[in-house]
C-alpha positions in Angstrom: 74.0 39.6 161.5 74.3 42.2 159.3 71.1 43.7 157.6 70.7 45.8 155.1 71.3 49.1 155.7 74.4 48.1 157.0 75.6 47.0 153.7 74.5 49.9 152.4 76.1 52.5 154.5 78.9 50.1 153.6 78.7 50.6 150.0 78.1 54.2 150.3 81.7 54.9 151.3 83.0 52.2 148.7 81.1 52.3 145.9 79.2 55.2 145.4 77.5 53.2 142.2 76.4 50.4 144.0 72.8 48.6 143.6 71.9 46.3 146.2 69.0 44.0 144.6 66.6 41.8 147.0 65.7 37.9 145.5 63.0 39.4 142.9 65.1 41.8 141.3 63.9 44.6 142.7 65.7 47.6 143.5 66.5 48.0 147.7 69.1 50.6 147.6 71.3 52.5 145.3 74.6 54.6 145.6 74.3 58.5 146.1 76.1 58.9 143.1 73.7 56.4 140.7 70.8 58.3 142.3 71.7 61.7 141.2 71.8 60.1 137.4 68.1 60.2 137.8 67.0 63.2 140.8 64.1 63.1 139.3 63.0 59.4 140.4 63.7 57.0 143.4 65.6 54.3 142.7 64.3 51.8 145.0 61.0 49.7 144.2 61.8 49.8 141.1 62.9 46.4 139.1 66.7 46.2 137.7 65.8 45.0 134.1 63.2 47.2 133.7 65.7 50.2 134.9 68.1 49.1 132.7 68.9 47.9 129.4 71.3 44.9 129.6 73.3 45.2 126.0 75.5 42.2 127.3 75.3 39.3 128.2 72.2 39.7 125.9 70.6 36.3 126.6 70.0 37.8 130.4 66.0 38.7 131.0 65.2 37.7 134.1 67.3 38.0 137.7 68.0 33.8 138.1 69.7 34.3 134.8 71.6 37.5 136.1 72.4 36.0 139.3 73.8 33.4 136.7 76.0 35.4 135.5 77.6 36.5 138.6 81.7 37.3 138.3 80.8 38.2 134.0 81.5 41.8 133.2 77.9 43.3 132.3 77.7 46.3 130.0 74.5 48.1 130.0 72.6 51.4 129.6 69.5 53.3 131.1 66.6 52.7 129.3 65.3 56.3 129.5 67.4 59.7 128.2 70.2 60.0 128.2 71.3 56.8 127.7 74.2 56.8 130.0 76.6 53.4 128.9 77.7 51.7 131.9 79.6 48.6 133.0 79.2 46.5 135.8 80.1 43.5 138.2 77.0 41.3 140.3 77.9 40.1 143.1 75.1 37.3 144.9 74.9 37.6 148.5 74.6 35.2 150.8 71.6 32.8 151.9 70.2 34.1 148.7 69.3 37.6 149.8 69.5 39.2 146.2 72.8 40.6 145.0 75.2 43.8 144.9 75.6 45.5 141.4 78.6 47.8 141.3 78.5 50.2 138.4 81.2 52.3 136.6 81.3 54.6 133.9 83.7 53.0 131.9 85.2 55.3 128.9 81.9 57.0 129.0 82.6 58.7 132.0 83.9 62.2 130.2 80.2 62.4 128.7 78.5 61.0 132.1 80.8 64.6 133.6 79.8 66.8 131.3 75.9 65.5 131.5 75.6 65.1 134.8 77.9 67.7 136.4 79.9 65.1 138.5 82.9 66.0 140.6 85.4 64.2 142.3 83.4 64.0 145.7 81.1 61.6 143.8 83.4 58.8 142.9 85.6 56.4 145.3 88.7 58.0 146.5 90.5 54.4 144.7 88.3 54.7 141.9 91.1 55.8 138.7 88.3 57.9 137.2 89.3 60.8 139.6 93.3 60.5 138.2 91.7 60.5 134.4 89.5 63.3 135.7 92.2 65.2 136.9 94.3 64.3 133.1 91.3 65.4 131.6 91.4 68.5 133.9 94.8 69.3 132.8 95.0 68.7 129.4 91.8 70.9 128.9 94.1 73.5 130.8 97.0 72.8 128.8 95.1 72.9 125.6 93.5 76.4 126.1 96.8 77.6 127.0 98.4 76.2 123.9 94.9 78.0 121.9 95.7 81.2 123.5 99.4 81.2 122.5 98.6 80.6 119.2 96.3 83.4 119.2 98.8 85.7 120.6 101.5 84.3 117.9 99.0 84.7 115.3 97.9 87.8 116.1 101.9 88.8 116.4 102.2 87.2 112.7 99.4 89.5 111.6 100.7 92.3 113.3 104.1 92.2 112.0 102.9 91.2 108.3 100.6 94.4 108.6 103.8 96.6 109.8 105.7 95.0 106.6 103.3 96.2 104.2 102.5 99.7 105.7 103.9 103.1 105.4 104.5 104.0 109.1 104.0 107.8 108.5 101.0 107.5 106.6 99.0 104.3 107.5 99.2 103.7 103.6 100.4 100.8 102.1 103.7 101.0 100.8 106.4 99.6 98.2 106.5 96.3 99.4 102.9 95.7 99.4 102.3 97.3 95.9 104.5 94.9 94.3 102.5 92.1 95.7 99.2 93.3 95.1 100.4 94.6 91.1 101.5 90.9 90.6 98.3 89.3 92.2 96.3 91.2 90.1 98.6 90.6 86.9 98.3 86.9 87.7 94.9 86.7 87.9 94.4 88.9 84.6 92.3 90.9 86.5 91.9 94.5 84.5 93.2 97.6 86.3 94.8 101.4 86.3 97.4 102.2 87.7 98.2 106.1 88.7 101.7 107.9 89.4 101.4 110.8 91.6 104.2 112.9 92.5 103.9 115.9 94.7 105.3 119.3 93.2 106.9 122.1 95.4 107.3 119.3 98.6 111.0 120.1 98.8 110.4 123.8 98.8 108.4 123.2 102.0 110.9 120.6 103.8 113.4 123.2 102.7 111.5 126.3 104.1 109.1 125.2 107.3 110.8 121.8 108.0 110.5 118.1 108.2 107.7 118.4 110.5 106.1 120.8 108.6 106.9 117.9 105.4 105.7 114.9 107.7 102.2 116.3 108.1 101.9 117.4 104.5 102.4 113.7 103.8 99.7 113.0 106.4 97.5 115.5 105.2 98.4 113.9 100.9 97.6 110.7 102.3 94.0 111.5 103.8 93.0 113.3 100.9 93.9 110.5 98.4 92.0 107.6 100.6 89.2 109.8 101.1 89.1 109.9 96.8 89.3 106.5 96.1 87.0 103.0 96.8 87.4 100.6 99.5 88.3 98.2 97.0 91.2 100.4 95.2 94.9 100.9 97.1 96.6 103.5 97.6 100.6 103.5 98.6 103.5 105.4 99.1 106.2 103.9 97.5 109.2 107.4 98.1 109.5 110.9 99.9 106.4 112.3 98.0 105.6 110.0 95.8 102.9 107.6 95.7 100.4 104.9 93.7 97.1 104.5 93.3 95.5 100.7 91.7 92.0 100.8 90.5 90.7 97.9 90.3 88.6 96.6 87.6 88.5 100.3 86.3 89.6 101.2 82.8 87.4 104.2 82.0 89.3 107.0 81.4 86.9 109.8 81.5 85.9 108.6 85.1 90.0 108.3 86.1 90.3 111.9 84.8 87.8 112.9 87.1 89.8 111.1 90.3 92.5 112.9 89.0 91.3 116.8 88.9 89.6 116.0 91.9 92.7 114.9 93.9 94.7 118.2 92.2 92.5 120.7 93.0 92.2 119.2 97.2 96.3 118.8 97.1 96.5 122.7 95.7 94.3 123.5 98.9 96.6 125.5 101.8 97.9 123.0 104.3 97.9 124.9 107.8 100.7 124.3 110.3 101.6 126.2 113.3 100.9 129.9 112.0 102.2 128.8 108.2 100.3 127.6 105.0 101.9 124.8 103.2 101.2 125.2 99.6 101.7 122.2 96.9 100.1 120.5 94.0 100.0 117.4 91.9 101.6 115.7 88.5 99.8 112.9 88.2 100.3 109.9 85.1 98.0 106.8 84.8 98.3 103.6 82.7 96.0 100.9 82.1 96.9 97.9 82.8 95.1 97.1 79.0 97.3 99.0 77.3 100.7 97.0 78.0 101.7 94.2 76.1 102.7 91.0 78.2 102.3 93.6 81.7 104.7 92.8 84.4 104.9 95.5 87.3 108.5 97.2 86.5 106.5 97.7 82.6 103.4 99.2 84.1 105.6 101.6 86.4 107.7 102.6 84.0 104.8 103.8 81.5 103.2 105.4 84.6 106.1 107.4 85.3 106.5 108.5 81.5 103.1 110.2 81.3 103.9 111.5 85.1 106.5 113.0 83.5 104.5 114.1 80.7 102.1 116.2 82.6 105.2 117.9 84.5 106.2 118.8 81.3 102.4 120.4 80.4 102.9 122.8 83.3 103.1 120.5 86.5 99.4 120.0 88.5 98.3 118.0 85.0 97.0 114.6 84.7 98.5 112.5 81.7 97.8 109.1 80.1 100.3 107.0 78.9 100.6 106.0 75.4 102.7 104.4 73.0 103.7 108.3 71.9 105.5 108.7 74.9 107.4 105.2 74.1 108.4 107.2 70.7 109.5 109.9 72.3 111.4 108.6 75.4 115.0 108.9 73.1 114.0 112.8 72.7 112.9 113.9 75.9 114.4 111.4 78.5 112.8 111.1 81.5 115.2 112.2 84.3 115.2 110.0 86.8 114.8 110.5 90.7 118.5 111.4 91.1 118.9 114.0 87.9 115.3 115.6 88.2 115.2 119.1 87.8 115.0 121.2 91.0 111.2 121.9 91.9 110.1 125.3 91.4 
């Protein structure tokens, strides 16, 4: 005859979630996986219903009624935390020697992994939960594979929208990205100044010490002008030696002046390179974004770039606002454009 602990070694290699029950309910022996749900407490001794929570059939209090209900599906829970849901089948044995309660985890098996640290060694080798393990498994793979990528792309997206908007000598923003940021700001009605700054007596050095000698001028022009202005303000070069500066939310003209001497007199410092000093200064014309009419960005340039021209006019290494004077005057004393500009001293 087979006893007890045969049917339990039995079980063990079949159904790792097995209960074996005697007459009264009471627990004899339990799977080695249902046992390390609860390492904390033996199993055995201990009475079914008062283990578990029975959720259905709901009507079932007492073990005649759940040997009644042999071949029903049973869904319950643990009565204690956590509250692991579980499903099950009861099985009477024969001669009325208690019963055989096989439990699975049902579609609550991905939380009963994670809380319990289960591996595949602790379920049935038939049992489907290791092949939806394994899906799990893989999709978990193929999902953080998928998240990486799309790091890598965004970071690529970022990288190459940075690149877009950035001078590559000068780390400075340039044309591209002043346009966008003048018509942000002009959309938002957000109040501004806008400065012109063109270098004077640049060609003399490209023409004397070099492009090399020009490039780290540039670099040099650059540092100085982000190293005068606020986090918050931009500064880009938008041709050879010429470049733009946006204040925003800065309309004071007294304080602009100042920004303006300031970045002269640092630009009419000697540049060393190699054993030569590279010697240049600074027209400079602002415009507030206050004083234009209906402002769009070609406007706000173009008024910029008549009082540029307005302090090369004064004597070069001046600082000019713009005003509706210079409008009155453009007929008289044409600006020359980039092409026809005089020579540079």
């Amino acid at each position: 005859m087979i006893g007890d602990s045969d049917i339990a070694a039995l079980l063990e290699r079949l159904c790792p979630m097995f209960v074996l029950l005697d007459e009264t309910g009471h627990i004899k022996n339990v799977g080695p996986t249902l046992q390390k749900l609860r390492t904390d407490q033996e199993m055995p001794g201990q009475r079914f219903l008062d283990l578990f929570e029975l959720l259905r059939p709901r009507t079932v209090t007492t073990m005649p009624a759940l040997l009644a209900s042999a071949g029903a599906k049973l869904h319950l829970r643990f009565r204690d935390q956590p509250q692991t849901a579980l499903k099950g089948l009861i099985v009477p044995l024969p001669g009325r020697q208690g019963a055989v309660v096989n439990l699975s985890f049902g579609i609550s098996i991905l939380d009963a992994v994670r809380d319990y640290a289960l591996t595949s060694a602790d379920f049935s080798g038939t049992d489907l939960a290791i092949e939806l393990l394994y899906l799990v498994e893989a999709k978990s793979a193929a999902m953080e594979a998928s998240r990486t990528l799309n790091l890598r792309l965004q970071g690529a997206m970022i990288a190459a929208e940075e690149q877009a908007f950035t001078d590559t000598l000068t780390g400075l923003k340039n044309r591209r990205a002043m346009d966008h940021i003048l018509e942000r700001l002009l959309r938002a009605g957000t109040p501004f100044a806008l400065m012109h700054l063109d270098l004077d007596f640049f060609k003399s050095i490209n023409d004397t010490l070099g492009h090399a000698a020009g490039d780290h001028v540039l670099q040099q022009v650059a540092r100085i002008m982000v190293e005068e202005t606020r986090g918050d303000d931009t500064v880009a070069r938008i041709g050879g030696d010429e470049f733009v500066l946006i204040f925003k939310l800065l309309q004071d003209r007294e304080r602009l002046d100042s920004i303006a001497r300031r970045l002269i007199t640092r630009l009419e410092e000697p540049m060393p390179f190699g054993g030569d000093l590279c010697r240049i200064s600074a027209s400079i014309g602002t415009v507030l974004s206050s004083q234009v009419t209906q402002p769009d960005p070609g406007t706000l340039l173009q008024s910029a770039d008549l009082a540029l021209y307005a302090a090369k006019r004064a004597g070069r290494a001046c600082h000019c606002f713009y005003s509706q004077d210079l409008d009155q005057n453009v007929d008289q004393n044409r600006v020359p454009s980039r092409a026809n500009a005089e020579p540079e001293a």
